[in-house]
C-alpha positions in Angstrom: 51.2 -0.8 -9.5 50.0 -4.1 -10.8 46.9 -4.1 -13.6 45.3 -6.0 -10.7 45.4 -3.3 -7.9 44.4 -0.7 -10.8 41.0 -2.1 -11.5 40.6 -2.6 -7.9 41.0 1.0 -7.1 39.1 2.0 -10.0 36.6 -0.1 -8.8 36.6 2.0 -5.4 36.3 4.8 -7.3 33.8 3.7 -9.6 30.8 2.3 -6.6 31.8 5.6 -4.5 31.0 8.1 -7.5 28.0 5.6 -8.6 27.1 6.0 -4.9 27.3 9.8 -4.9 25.8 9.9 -8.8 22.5 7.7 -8.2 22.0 9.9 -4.6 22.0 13.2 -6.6 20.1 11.6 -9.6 17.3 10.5 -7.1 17.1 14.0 -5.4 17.0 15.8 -8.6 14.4 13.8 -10.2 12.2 13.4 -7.3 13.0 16.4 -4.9 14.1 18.9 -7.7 11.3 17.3 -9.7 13.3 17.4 -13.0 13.2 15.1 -16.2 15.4 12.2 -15.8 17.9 13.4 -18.9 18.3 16.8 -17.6 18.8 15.4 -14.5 21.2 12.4 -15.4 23.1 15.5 -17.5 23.7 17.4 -14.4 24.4 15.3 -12.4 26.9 13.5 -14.6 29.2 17.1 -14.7 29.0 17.0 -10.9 30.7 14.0 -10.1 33.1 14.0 -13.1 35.1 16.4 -11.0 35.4 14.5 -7.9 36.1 11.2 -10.3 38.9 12.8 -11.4 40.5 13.9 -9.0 40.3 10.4 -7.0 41.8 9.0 -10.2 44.5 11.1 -10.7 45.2 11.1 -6.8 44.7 7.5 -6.0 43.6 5.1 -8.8 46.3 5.9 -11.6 48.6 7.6 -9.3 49.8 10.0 -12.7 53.2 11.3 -12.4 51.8 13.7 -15.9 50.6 17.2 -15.2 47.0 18.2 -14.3 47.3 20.1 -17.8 48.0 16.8 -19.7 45.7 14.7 -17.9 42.9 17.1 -17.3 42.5 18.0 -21.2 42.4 14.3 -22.1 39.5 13.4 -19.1 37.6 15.6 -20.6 37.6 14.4 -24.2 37.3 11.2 -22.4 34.0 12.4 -20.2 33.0 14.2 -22.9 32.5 11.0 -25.1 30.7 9.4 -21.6 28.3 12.1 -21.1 27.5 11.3 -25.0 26.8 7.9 -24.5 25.0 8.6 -21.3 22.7 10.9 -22.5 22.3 8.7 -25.9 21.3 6.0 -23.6 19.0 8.0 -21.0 17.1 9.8 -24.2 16.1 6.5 -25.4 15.4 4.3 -22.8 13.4 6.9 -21.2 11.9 9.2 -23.8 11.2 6.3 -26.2 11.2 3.3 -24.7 9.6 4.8 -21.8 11.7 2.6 -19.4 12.3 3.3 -15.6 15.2 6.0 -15.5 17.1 4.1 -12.9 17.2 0.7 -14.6 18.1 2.9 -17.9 21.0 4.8 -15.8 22.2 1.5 -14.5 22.5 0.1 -18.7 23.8 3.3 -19.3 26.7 3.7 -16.5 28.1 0.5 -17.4 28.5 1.2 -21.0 29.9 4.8 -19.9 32.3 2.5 -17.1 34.0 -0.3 -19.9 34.6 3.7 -22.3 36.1 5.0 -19.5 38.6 2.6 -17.6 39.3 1.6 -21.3 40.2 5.3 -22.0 41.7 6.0 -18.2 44.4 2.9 -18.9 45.1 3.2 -22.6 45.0 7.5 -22.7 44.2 9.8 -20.1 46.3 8.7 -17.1 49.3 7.6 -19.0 52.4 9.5 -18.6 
């Protein structure tokens, strides 16, 4: 598969979890009526799962095992939900910012970590 059809699909991938994330960020904060870090946190390990799998299925189509792949998404989400939280913590907690136009600063920095990761690591064979 060319590099082109790989960002493409990851693309896909990427407005389809955002989709699903900033849905379930909304109904936590606002419905659930938690903070906006806790909530971001949670949220964050929800989708991670379906993310993955869409990757491994569709985006990267991996010929590796789930074993292989698996162990380095998480080191790889792992770092992400880092950087998320860094992000949410301060724009929010500090800064005092909107938590949706923090979350949208912080999901692309957590987006450019992980298709860098995804292509260079964690879907490689």
């Amino acid at each position: 598969m060319t590099l082109f059809w790989k960002v493409f699909r990851f693309g896909v991938v990427g407005v389809t979890t955002a989709v699903l994330y900033y849905g379930l960020l909304y109904a936590a904060v606002e419905w659930l009526k938690l903070s906006a870090p806790l909530a971001s946190s949670l949220v964050y390990l929800i989708v991670i799962a379906f993310n993955y799998l869409m990757h491994y299925n569709w985006t990267f189509t991996v010929t590796a095992t789930h074993t292989t792949a698996l162990k380095r998404y998480f080191f790889m989400t792992t770092v992400g939900f880092l950087i998320n939280g860094l992000i949410m913590y301060t724009g929010v907690s500090i800064f005092e910012l909107n938590y949706l136009l923090v979350q949208t600063v912080a999901m692309v920095f957590v987006v450019l970590w992980n298709f860098t990761a995804s292509m260079l690591w964690v879907f490689r064979d």
